[in-house]
SERO-4910 file (N, C-alpha, C, O; in steps of 0.05 Angstrom, whole numbers):
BEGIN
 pado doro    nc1    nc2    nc3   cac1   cac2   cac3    cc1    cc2    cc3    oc1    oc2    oc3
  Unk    A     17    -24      0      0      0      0     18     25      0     39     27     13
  Unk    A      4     47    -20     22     73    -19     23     77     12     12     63     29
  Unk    A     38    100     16     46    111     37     15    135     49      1    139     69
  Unk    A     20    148     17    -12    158     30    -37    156     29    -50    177     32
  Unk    A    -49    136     25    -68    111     23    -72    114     49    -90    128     59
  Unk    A    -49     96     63    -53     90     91    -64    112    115    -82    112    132
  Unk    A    -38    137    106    -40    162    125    -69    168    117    -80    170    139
  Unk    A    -87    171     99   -108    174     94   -136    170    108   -155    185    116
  Unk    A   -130    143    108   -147    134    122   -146    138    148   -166    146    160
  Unk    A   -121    131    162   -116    143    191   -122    172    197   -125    177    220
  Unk    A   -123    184    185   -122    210    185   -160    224    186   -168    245    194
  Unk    A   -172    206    176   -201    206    170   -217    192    184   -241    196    183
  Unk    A   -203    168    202   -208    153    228   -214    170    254   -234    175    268
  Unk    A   -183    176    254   -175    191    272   -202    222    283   -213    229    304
  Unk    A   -203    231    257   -231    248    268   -258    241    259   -274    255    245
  Unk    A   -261    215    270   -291    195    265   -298    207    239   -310    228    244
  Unk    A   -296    204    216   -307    217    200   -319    193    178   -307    171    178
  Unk    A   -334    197    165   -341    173    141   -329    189    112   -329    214    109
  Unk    A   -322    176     98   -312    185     73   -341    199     57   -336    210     36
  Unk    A   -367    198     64   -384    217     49   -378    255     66   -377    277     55
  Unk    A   -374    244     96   -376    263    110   -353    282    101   -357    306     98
  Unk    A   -324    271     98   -303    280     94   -312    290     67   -311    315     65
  Unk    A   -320    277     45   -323    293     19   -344    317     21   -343    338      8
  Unk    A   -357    312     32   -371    340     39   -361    362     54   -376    380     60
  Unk    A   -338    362     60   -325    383     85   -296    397     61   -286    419     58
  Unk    A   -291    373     50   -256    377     28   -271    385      1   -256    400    -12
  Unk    A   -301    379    -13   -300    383    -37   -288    364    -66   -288    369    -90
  Unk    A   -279    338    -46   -272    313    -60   -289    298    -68   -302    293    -48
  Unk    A   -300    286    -88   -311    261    -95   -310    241    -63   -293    241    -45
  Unk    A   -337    224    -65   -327    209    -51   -318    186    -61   -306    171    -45
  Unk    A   -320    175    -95   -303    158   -101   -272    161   -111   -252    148   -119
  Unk    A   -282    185   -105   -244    200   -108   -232    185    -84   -217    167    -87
  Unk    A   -242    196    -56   -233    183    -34   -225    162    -34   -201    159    -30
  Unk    A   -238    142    -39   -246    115    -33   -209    100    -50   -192     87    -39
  Unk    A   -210    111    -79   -199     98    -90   -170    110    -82   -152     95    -88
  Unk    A   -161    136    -70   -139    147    -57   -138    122    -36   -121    105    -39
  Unk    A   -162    119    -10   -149    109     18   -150     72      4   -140     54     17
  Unk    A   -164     69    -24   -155     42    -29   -120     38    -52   -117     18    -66
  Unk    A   -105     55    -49    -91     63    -69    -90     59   -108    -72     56   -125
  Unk    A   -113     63   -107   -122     51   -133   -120     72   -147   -130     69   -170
  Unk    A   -109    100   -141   -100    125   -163    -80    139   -146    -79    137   -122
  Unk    A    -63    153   -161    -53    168   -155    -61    198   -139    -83    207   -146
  Unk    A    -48    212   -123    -55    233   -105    -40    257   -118    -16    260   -123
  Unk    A    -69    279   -122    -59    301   -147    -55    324   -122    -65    329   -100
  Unk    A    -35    335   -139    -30    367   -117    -43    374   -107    -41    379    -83
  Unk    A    -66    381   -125    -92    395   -105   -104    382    -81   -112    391    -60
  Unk    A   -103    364    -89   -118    345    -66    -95    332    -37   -102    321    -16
  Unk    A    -72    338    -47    -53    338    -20    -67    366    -12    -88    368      1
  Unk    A    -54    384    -20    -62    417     -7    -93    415      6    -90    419     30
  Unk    A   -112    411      1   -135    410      6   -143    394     38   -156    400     57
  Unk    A   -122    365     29   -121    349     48   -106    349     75   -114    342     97
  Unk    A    -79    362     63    -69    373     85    -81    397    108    -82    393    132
  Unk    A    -89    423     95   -101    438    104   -118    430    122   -111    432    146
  Unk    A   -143    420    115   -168    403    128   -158    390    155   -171    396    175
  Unk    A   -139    375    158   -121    353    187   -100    373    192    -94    373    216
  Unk    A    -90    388    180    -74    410    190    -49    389    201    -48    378    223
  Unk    A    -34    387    182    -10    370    175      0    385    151    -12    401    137
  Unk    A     28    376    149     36    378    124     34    359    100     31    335    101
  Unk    A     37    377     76     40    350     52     51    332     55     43    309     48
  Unk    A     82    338     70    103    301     69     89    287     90     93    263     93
  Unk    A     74    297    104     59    279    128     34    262    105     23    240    110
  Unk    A     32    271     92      0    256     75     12    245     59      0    227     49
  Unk    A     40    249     49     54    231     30     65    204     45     67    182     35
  Unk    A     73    211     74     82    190     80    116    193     83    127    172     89
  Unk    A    136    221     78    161    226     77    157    228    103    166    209    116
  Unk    A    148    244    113    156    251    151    129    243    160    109    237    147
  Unk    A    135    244    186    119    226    221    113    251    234    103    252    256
***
């Protein structure tokens, strides 16, 4: 599994959230989601920035470079 797949999902756990709820709050698809926290596409700039912002982390934290 990618690196941010995983952080993803933890990250979306972490503040009880359901992936409809989360797409309603970020402006993401929720099969956008789905197929990010299942690593089944690639993760576009916008949607790090978006993502990061929202959990208030950095990008290498959602990539999976830094802890």
């Amino acid at each position: 599994m990618r690196n941010f797949s995983k952080r993803l999902k933890e990250l979306r756990e972490e503040q009880e959230l359901t992936l409809n709820q989360l797409s309603k709050k970020v402006g993401i698809s929720r099969p956008t989601l789905y197929r990010l926290e299942k690593a089944q596409t690639d993760i576009k700039g916008e949607q790090i920035l978006i993502l990061s912002d929202f959990y208030k982390v950095s990008a290498g934290y959602i990539l999976g470079s830094e802890d």
